[in-house]
N, C-alpha and C positions, 0 to 999 in steps of 0.2 A: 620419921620415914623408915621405910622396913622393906626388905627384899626377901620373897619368896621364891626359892630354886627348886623347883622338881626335877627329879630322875630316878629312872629304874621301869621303864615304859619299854613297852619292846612287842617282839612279836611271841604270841605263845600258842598252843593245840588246845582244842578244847579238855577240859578238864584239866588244864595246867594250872602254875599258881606264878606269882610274880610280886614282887614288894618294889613297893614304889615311896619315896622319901621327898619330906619339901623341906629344906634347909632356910632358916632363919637367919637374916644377918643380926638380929639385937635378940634379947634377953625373951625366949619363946614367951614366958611366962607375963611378957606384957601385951600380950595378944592372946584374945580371948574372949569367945570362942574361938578355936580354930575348926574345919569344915574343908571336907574335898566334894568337890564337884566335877559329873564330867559334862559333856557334850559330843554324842552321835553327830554322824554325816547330814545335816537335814532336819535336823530334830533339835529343839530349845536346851538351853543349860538346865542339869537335871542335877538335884543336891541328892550326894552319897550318904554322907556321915558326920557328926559331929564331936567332938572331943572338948571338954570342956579346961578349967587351968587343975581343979580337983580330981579330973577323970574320970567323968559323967562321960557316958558315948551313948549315941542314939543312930541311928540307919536306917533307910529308906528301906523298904520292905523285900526289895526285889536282891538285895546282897545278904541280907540278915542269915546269918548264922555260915556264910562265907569268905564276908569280909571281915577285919580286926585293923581299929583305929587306933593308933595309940601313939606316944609322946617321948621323946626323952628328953627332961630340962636339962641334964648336962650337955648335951650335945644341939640343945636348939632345934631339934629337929622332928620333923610329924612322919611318920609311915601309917602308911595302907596295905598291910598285908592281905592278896587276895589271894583264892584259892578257890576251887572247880569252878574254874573262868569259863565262860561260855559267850559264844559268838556276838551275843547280844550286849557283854560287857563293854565290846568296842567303841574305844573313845577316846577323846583327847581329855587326860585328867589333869582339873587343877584342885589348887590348895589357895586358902581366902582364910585371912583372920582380920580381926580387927583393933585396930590398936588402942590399948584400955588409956592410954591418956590425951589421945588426940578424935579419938569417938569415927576412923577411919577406916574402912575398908582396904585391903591390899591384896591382889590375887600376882599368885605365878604367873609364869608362861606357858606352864600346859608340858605334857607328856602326853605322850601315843601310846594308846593299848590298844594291839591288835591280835583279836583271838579268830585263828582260823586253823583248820589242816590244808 
């Protein structure tokens, strides 16, 4: 079993940035892939990014080269550092791994990103 905690969701201006963290309760490195996803007002779950346990990252085309996925095993924990956020980033983001010995899926509870002036 495996708990992922998101935070760092908030309100920002366009062109702002924000890092956003999913805290692991066991040993990150037994999940994997790990992956953020958000979900707009209206609109289906939409996958952001992936990170893998060697730090392969890959991205949905619409964040690429604004978004940064990244990992830290000592601390258990996944970030999404974003930057020139735009109105369209708006969403509830989670974090989803899967755990390498039980072949299971585990998602957060979701963070708010809201980008407005």
């Amino acid at each position: 079993q495996v708990q992922l905690v998101e935070s760092g969701g908030g309100l920002v201006q366009p062109g702002g940035s924000l890092r956003l963290s999913c805290a692991a309760s066991r040993n990150i490195n037994s999940i994997n892939p790990i992956n953020w996803w958000r979900q707009a007002p209206g609109k289906q779950r939409e996958w952001v990014a992936v990170i893998s346990a060697g730090g392969t990252t890959n991205y949905v085309d619409s964040v690429k080269g604004r978004f940064t996925i990244s990992r830290d095993n000592a601390k258990n924990t996944l970030y999404l550092q974003m930057t020139s956020l735009k109105p369209e980033d708006t969403a509830v983001y989670y974090c989803q791994g899967r755990g390498i010995y039980e072949n299971v899926d585990y998602w957060g509870q979701g963070t708010q990103v809201t980008v407005s002036s």
